[in-house]
ZAMARGU-4260 file (C-alpha; in steps of 0.2 Angstrom, whole numbers, plus 5000, padded with zeros to 4 digits):
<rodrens>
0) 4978/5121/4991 | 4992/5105/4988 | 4996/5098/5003 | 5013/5100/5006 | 5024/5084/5009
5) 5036/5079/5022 | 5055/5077/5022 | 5059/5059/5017 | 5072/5049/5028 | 5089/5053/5027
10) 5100/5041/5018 | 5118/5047/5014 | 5124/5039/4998 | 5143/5034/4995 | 5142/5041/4978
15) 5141/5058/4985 | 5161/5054/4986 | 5162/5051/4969 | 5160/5070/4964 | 5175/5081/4961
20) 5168/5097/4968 | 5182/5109/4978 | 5178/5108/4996 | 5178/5123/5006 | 5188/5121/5022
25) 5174/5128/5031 | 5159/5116/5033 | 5143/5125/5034 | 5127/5118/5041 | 5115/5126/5029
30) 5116/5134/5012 | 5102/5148/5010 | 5096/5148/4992 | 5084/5160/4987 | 5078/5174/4973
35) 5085/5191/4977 | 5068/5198/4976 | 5063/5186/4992 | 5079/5196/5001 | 5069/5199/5017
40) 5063/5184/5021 | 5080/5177/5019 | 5088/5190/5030 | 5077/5185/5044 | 5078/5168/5042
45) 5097/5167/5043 | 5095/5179/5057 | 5088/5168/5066 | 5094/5151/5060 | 5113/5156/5067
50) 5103/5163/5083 | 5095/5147/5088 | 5101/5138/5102 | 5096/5119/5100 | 5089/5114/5119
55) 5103/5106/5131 | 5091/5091/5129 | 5093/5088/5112 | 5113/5092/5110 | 5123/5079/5107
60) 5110/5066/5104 | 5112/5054/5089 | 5096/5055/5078 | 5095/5049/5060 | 5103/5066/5052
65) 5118/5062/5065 | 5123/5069/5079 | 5112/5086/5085 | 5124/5101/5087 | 5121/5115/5097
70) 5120/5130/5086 | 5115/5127/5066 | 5130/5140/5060 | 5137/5143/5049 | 5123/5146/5037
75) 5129/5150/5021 | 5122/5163/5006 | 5128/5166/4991 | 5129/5185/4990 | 5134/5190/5009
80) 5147/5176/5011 | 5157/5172/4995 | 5175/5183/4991 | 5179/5189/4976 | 5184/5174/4968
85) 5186/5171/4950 | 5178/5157/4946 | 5161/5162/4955 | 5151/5145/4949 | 5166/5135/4958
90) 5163/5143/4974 | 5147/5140/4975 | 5148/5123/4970 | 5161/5121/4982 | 5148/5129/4995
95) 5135/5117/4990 | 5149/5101/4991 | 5152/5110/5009 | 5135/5112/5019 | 5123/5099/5024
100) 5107/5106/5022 | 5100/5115/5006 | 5086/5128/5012 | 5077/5134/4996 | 5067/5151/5000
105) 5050/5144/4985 | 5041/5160/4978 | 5035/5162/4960 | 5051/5172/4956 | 5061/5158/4963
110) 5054/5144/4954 | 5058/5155/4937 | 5078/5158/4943 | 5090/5149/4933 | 5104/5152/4947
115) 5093/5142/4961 | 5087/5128/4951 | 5106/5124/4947 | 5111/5128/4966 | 5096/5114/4970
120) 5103/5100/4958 | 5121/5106/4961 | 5116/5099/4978 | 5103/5086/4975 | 5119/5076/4963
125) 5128/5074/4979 | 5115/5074/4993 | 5100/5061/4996 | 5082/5070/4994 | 5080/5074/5013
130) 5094/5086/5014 | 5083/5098/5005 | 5069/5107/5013 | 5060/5119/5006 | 5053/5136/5012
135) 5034/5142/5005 | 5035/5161/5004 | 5025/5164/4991 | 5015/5158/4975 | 5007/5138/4977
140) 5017/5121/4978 | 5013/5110/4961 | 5004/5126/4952 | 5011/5120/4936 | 5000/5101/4937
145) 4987/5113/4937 | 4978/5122/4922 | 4976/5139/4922 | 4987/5142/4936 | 5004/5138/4929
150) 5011/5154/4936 | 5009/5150/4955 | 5022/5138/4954 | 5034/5140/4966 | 5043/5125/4966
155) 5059/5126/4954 | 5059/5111/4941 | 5074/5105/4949 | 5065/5102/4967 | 5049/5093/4960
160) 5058/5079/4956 | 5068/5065/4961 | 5086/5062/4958 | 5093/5044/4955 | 5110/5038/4964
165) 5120/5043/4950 | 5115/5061/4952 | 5102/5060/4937 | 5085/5071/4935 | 5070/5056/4935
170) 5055/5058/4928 | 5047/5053/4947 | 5038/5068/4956 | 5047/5072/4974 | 5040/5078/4991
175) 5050/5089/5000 | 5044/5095/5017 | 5039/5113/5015 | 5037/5124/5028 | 5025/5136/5024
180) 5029/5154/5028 | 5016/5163/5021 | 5003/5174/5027 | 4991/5161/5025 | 5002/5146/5030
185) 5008/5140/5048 | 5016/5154/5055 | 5034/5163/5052 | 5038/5153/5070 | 5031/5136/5068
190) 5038/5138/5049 | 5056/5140/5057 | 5053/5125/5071 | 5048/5114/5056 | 5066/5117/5046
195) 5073/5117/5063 | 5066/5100/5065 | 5069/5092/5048 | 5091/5096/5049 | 5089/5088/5069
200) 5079/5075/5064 | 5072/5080/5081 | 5053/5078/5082 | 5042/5094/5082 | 5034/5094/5095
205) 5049/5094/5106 | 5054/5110/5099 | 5038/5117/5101 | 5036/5110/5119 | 5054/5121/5122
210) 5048/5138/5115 | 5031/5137/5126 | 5042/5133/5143 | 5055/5149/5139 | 5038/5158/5137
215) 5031/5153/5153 | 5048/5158/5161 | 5048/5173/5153 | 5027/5177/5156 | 5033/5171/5176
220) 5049/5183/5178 | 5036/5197/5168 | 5021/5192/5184 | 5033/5195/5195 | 5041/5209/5190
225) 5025/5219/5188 | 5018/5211/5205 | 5033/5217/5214 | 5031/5236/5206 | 5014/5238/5203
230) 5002/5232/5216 | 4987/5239/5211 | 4969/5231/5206 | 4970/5236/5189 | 4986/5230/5183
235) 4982/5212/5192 | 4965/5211/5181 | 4975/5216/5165 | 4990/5202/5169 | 4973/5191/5173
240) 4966/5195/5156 | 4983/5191/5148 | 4985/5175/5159 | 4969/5169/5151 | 4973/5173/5132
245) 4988/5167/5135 | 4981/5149/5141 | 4970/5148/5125 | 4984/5152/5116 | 4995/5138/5123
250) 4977/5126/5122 | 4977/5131/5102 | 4998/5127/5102 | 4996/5111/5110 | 4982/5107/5096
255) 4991/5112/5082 | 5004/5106/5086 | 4993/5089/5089 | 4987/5090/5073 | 5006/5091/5065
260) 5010/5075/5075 | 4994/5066/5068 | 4998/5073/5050 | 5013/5079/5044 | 5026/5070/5058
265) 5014/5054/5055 | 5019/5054/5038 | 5038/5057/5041 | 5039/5042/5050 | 5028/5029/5040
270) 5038/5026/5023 | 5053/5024/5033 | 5044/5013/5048 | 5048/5020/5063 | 5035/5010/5071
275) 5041/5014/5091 | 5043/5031/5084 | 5024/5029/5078 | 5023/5021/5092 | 5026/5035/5105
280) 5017/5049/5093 | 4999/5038/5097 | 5004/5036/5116 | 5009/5057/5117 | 4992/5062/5110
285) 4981/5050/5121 | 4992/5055/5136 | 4986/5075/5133 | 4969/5066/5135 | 4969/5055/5148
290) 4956/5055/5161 | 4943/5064/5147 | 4927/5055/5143 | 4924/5055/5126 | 4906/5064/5128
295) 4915/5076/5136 | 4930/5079/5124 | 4927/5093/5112 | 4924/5088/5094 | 4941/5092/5086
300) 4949/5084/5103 | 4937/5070/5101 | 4946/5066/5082 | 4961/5069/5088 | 4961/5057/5100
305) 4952/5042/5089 | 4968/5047/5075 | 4979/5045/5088 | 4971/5027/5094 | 4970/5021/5075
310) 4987/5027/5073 | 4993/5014/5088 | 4982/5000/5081 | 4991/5000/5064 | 5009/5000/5072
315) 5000/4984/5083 | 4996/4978/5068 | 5013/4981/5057 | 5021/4970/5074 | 5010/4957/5072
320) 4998/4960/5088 | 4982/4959/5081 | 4973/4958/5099 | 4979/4973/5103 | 4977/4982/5087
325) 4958/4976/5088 | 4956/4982/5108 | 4961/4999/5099 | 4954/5000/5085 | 4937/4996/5093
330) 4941/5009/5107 | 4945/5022/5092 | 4928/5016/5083 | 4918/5021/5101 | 4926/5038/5097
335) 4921/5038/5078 | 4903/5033/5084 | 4902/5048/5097 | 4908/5059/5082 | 4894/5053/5073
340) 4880/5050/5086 | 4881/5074/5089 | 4880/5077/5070 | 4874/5060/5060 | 4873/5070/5043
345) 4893/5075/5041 | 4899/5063/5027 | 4915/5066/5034 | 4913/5058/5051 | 4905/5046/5044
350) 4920/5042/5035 | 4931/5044/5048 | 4920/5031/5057 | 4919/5017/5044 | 4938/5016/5044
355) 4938/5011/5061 | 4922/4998/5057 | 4933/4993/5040 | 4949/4989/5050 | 4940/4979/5063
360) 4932/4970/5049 | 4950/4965/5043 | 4956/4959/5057 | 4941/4947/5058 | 4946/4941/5040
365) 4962/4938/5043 | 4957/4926/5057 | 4944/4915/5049 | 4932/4922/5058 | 4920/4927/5040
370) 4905/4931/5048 | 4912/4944/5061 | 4920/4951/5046 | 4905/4951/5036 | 4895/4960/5049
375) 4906/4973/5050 | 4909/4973/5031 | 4888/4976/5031 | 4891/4990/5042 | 4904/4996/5033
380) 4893/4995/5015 | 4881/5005/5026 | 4891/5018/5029 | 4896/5022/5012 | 4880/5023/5005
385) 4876/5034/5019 | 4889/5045/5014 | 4886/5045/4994 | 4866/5049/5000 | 4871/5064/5008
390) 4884/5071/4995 | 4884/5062/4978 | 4897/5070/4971 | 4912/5065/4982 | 4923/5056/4971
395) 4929/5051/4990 | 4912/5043/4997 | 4908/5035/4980 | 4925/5023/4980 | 4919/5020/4997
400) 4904/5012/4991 | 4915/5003/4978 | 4928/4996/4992 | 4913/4990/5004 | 4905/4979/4989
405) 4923/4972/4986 | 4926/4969/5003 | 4909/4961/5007 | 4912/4951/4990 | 4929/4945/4997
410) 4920/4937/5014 | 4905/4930/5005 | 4921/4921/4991 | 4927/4915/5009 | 4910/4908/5013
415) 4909/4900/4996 | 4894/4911/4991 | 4899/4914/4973 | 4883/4918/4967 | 4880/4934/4981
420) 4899/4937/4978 | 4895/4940/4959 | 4883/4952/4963 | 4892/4962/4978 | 4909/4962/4964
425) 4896/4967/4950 | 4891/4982/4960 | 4909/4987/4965 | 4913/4985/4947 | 4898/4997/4942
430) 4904/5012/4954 | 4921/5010/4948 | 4914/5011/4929 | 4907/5027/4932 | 4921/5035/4941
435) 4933/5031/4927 | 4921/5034/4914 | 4920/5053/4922 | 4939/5053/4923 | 4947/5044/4911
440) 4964/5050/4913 | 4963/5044/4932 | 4977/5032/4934 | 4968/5027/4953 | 4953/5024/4945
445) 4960/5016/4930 | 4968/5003/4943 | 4954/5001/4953 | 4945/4997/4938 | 4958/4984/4935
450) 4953/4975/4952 | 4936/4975/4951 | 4937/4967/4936 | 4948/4952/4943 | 4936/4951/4960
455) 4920/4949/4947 | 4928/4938/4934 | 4934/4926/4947 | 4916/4928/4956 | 4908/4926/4941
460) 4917/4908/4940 | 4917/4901/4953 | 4896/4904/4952 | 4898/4896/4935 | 4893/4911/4924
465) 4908/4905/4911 | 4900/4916/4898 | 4901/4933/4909 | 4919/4927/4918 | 4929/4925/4901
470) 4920/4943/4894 | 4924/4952/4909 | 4942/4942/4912 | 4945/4949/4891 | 4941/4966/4896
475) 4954/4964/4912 | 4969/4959/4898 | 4965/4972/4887 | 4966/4987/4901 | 4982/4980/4911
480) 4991/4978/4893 | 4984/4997/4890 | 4992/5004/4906 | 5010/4991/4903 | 5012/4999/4885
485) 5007/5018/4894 | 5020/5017/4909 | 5030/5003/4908 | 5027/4999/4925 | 5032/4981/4929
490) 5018/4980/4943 | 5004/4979/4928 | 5015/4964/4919 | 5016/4956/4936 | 4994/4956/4934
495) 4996/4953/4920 | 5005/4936/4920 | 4989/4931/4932 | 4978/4937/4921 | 4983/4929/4905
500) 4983/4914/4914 | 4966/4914/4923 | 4960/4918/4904 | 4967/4904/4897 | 4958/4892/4911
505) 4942/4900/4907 | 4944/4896/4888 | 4948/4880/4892 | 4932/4878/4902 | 4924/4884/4888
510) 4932/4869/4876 | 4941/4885/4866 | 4959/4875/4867 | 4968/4886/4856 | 4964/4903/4865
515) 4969/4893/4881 | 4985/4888/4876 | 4987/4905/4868 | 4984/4915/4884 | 4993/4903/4897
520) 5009/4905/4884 | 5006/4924/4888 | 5005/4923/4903 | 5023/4910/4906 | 5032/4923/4892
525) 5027/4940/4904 | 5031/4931/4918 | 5049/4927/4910 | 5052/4944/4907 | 5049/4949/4925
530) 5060/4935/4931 | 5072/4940/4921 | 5073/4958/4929 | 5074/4953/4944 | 5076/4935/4947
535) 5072/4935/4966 | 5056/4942/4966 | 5047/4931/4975 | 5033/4935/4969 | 5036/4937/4951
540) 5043/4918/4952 | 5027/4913/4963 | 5016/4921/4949 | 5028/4911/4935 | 5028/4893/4941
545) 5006/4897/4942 | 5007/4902/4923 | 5019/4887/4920 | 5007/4876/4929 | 4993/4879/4920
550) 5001/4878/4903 | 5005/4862/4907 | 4989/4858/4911 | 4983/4864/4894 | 4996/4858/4883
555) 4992/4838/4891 | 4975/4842/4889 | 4978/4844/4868 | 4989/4827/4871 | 5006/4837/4871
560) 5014/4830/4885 | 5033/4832/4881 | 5029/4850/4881 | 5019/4850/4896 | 5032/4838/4905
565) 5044/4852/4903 | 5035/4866/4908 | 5027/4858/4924 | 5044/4850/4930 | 5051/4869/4930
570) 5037/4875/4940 | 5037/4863/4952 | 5057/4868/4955 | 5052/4886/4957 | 5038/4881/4968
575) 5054/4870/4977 | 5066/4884/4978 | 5053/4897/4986 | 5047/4886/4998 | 5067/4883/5003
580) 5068/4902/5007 | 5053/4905/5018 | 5044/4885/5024 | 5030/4894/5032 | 5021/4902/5018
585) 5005/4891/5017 | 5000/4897/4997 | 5020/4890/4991 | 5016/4872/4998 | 4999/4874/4989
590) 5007/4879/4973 | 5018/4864/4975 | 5005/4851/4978 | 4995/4858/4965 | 5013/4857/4953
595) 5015/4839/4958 | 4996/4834/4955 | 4998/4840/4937 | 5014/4832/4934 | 5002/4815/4939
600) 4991/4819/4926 | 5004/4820/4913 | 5013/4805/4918 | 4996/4797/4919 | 4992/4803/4899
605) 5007/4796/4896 | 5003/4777/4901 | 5018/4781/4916 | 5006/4772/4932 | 5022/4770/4944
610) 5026/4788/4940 | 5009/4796/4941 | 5007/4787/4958 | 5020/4793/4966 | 5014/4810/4962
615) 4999/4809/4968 | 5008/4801/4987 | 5019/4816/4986 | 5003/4828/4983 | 4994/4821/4996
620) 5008/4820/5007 | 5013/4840/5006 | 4992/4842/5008 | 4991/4832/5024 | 5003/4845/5031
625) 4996/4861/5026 | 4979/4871/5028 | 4977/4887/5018 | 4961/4902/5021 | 4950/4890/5009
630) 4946/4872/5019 | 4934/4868/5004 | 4950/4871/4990 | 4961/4862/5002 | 4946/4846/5002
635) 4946/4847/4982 | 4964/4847/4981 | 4966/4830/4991 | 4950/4826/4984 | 4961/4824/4966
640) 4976/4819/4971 | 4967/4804/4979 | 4957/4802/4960 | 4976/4802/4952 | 4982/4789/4964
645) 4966/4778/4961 | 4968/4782/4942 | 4986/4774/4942 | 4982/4761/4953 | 4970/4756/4941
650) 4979/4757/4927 | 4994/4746/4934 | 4978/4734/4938 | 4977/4735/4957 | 4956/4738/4955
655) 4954/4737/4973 | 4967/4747/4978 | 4958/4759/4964 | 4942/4758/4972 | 4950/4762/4990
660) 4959/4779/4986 | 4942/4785/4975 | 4932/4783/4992 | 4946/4791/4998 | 4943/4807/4986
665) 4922/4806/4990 | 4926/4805/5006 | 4937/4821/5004 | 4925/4831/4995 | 4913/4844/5008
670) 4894/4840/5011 | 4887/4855/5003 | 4888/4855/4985 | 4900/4866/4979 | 4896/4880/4964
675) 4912/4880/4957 | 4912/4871/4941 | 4931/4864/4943 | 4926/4855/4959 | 4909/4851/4951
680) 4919/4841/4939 | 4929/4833/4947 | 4914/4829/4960 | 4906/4819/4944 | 4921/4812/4940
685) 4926/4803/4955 | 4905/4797/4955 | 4910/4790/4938 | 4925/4781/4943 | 4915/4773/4958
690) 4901/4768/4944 | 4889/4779/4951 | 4884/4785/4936 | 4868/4791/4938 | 4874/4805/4952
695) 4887/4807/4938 | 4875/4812/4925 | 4866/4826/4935 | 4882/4834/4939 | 4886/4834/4920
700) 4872/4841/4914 | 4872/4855/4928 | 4892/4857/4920 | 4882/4858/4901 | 4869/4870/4906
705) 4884/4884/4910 | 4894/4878/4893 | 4906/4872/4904 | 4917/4859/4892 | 4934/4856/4901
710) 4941/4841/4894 | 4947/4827/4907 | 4966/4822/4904 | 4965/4802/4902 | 4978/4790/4899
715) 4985/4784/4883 | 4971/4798/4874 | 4979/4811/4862 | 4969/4829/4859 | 4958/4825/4873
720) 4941/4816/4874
</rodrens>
């Protein structure tokens, strides 16, 4: 069965001004649209809809949908309450423009009727997608995505998709709330509490929490009615036995009604972050727990209450607390572990669990601390293959497997273990392979494909496989430019831009200068046309100024430095202007001493010392100030602006200041030899320089053994040497 959505948030456009649609002096709270062969359900429901008294609580309160009223009436339907007016369609136009909900009555016949699917975008053109709720009586939600079962739909055309501002049918899918009414659904009651709900935008559960204290009221007045008539043994066991049904009728209330604030309310609230309303649906839950030792909590209580402490340790997150998102998060993982520990051979609580050992894992990341987060990773990994072991067909468990690699990859890249972070990406990249070789037409798959393709060329670099990096980085290009020209989404063109560029670095470091200036023009022309959409994207214009960097850098490296001057001086005024809006972001101050040491190398191949020098002071002086995720990038990239400074000293002819600032880059470069070809370089380089050329020489034929031909930019020197 489709999971049915939840109502989005309410957002009241001023465009819904804009429409000439008579107005009805009346202003109803509810229009009931429905198919007259679903007559009565709708009888029932606008029965009682006009019956129900909202709680003295909740009156008068100011939620998101506005104030709470105390009776939802009128409700109006389009057969009992119209006149005989001439001009029928006008009137129930004008009844539309009028009423502030839209209640559709869904059923196979429904989805069919011509008159509710114009009554839903009547509405829709001058109402935001949260006035419309939808009520399941019959046939499936989304039938019609499904072959063979086209005929269930229940959902008219006009109610499965979005509307833009202008009051325009999209091509994007929507996901009304449904309350499911039907025999197999939620309940006739607990459907009507959830519409209820949705036009309050009142939470659920205090609805619900009402209905059980006017029952206990009403089973009270009944006790003592029947203990002040009949005193008798028998009637006092038969109360006794409905006293206990009763309880484990109000115990499976409170679950399910747990279970709606873990899933469906949960959902409500996320995309429009209510995170103190998040909040309070983690602290109600573990409130109805309180005092209960896991082992002694029941299995589905035991989930419930391991949800509703993830729940609280993402909101801790979203704020920024990670101490207390980790206290929780290890609190909800005990719970998962229990879970596990009474049946070790459910795939599904083994899930369950490695979310909880994931999450703490990430926080661990997050804070430098890489081999906490590479135990927890491990454990993770474990997991996963766990679960593929015991059912090898979940498409589920399987991306699992594929996510723990990646993430295990991702700490060991941290740890500068490229060669073990090859091989954890490389396994990743084979489960996601399979998957999408299965299911082609996956658009999930197809991305995550996508990713594991970055994660392993970049690996596959940085451990100096140049070969398998450009081969796998190629294969990358060719399936983002397959998906842009299938959606059009800007998302791919804003990967694409990256990878174009990383392309065109690893043809270069293969010597194959034409390809590399081919790719790294790519990747400036799509980042353009991004920037052109929308020219405050930071991140688009983050993702240009890289591609602009590293054209320049292969344009000086074929000894065309106008060119490269131009293109380097505007991404060093992007790199500029985002740094002016937000000074704390660590990766823009990199990207603009990267931006200025590049702009050194030009000025240097142009025979410019002074200039070139004052690059590298104003590269070393933004890297003084700065420390990024990576301390062994941060070493390299003071390691060469100190090699450009000695460089232009050198050429002005100040040898022992020269000499000075290359010690300075040695000096600057880590211990422990690093596999990265683009360090290893510029390690033998600086050796060079200090006419140790021995050391030198054993560094470049290490660089010649991966086919690694990266040509240094040196002054006065056209095409390279």
């Amino acid at each position: 069965m489709v999971k049915l959505a939840r109502l989005p948030a309410m957002n009241r456009s001023p465009e819904a001004a804009a429409q000439r649609v008579p107005r009805l002096r009346t202003r109803y709270y509810a229009f009931l649209s429905y198919s007259h062969k679903d007559k009565d359900l709708a009888d029932w429901l606008h029965r009682e809809l006009e019956k129900f008294r909202v709680p003295s609580s909740l009156a008068g309160k100011l939620t998101a949908n506005g104030v709470v009223p105390r009776r939802l009436t009128p409700v109006f339907r389009d057969q009992q309450d119209l006149s005989a007016g001439a001009d029928l369609g006008e009137e129930i136009k004008a009844a539309l423009a009028a009423s502030q909900f839209l209640i559709v009555l869904c059923s196979a016949t429904a989805a069919k009727s011509r008159w509710t699917n114009q009554e839903i975008e009547s509405f829709k053109r001058t109402r935001p997608e949260g006035c419309v709720l939808a009520a399941v009586v019959g046939g499936e939600p989304f039938a019609s995505e499904i072959p063979g079962r086209e005929e269930e739909e229940c959902f008219p055309p006009a109610l499965r998709y979005k509307y833009d501002r202008r009051g325009h049918q999209t091509s994007k899918k929507a996901e009304p709330l449904a309350a499911d009414f039907r025999d197999s659904g939620e309940g006739k009651r607990l459907a009507l509490l959830k519409l209820v709900a949705g036009m309050l935008g009142v939470g659920l559960d205090e609805l619900v929490q009402r209905e059980t204290t006017r029952r206990h009221r009403r089973m009270a007045w009944l006790a003592a009615a029947s203990l002040g008539g009949m005193a008798v043994t028998s009637t006092l066991a038969v109360l006794a036995f409905q006293s206990r049904n009763e309880a484990r009728e109000q115990r499976r209330e409170a679950e399910g009604l747990i279970d709606y604030i873990l899933g469906d309310l949960t959902a409500k609230l996320e995309p429009i972050g209510k995170l103190d309303a998040l909040d309070g649906v983690g602290s109600r839950v573990l409130a109805y727990y309180h005092n209960q030792p896991i082992t002694e909590l029941s299995d589905s209580a035991l989930s419930q209450r391991s949800q509703a402490l993830s729940l609280m340790a993402d909101v801790a997150t979203q704020r920024g607390n990670s101490d207390s998102a980790l206290g929780l998060y290890r609190e909800a993982m005990a719970g998962t572990a229990e879970a596990v520990r009474r049946k070790p051979d459910d795939p599904e609580r083994l899930f369950e669990h490695a979310q909880n050992v994931f999450y703490v894992g990430q926080i661990a990341l997050t804070r430098g601390q890489l081999d906490e987060a590479a135990t927890q990773f491990a454990e993770y990994k474990r997991l996963a293959d766990r679960m593929v072991s015991l059912d090898s067909n979940n498409m589920k468990y399987r991306m699992e497997v594929q996510n723990a690699s990646a993430d295990l990859g991702t700490v060991r890249m941290g740890q500068r273990h490229f060669s073990q972070a090859a091989t954890l990406f490389g396994q990743a990249l084979r489960t996601i392979e399979a998957l999408a070789t299965a299911d082609p037409k996956n658009r999930e798959y197809q991305q995550s494909l996508a990713e594991a393709l970055t994660w392993s060329a970049d690996a596959e670099r940085d451990a100096g496989h140049i070969d398998q990096a450009v081969s796998l980085r190629e294969r990358h290009v060719a399936l983002l430019t397959g998906l842009l020209s299938q959606t059009g989404d800007a998302a791919y063109r804003q990967r694409l831009v990256t990878a174009e560029r990383k392309l065109g670095l690893l043809y270069a470091m293969r010597g194959q200068n034409e390809l590399a200036e081919q790719h790294t023009r790519a990747a400036v022309s799509q980042g353009d046309t991004l920037v052109a959409i929308e020219p405050n994207n930071s991140k688009w214009l983050e993702n240009s100024a890289l591609a602009k960097n590293y054209l320049a850098y292969v344009l000086a490296i074929s000894g065309k430095t106008p060119e490269a001057s131009l293109q380097i001086d505007s991404s060093c005024a992007i790199a500029s202007r985002l740094i002016a809006k937000d000074p704390k972001l660590t990766d823009w101050h990199v990207d603009f001493r990267e931006c200025w040491i590049v702009r050194g190398y030009i000025a240097y191949a142009k025979g410019a010392n002074a200039d070139a020098a004052n690059a590298a002071e104003q590269a070393l002086r933004i890297g003084s100030k700065i420390k990024s995720n990576d301390p062994g990038l941060d070493a390299f990239g003071m390691a060469r602006a100190y090699r450009l400074l000695g460089d232009a000293r050198n050429g002005i002819g100040n040898k022992p200041a020269a000499d000075a600032a290359w010690n300075a880059a040695l000096n600057a470069i880590p211990r422990v030899q690093s596999e990265r070809p683009i360090e290893t370089q510029e390690h033998a380089i600086i050796l060079q320089r200090l006419g140790r050329t021995a050391e030198a020489q054993q560094l470049d034929q290490r660089l010649s053994g991966m086919g690694y031909r990266l040509r240094e930019i040196r002054a006065g020197r056209r095409n390279g040497v």
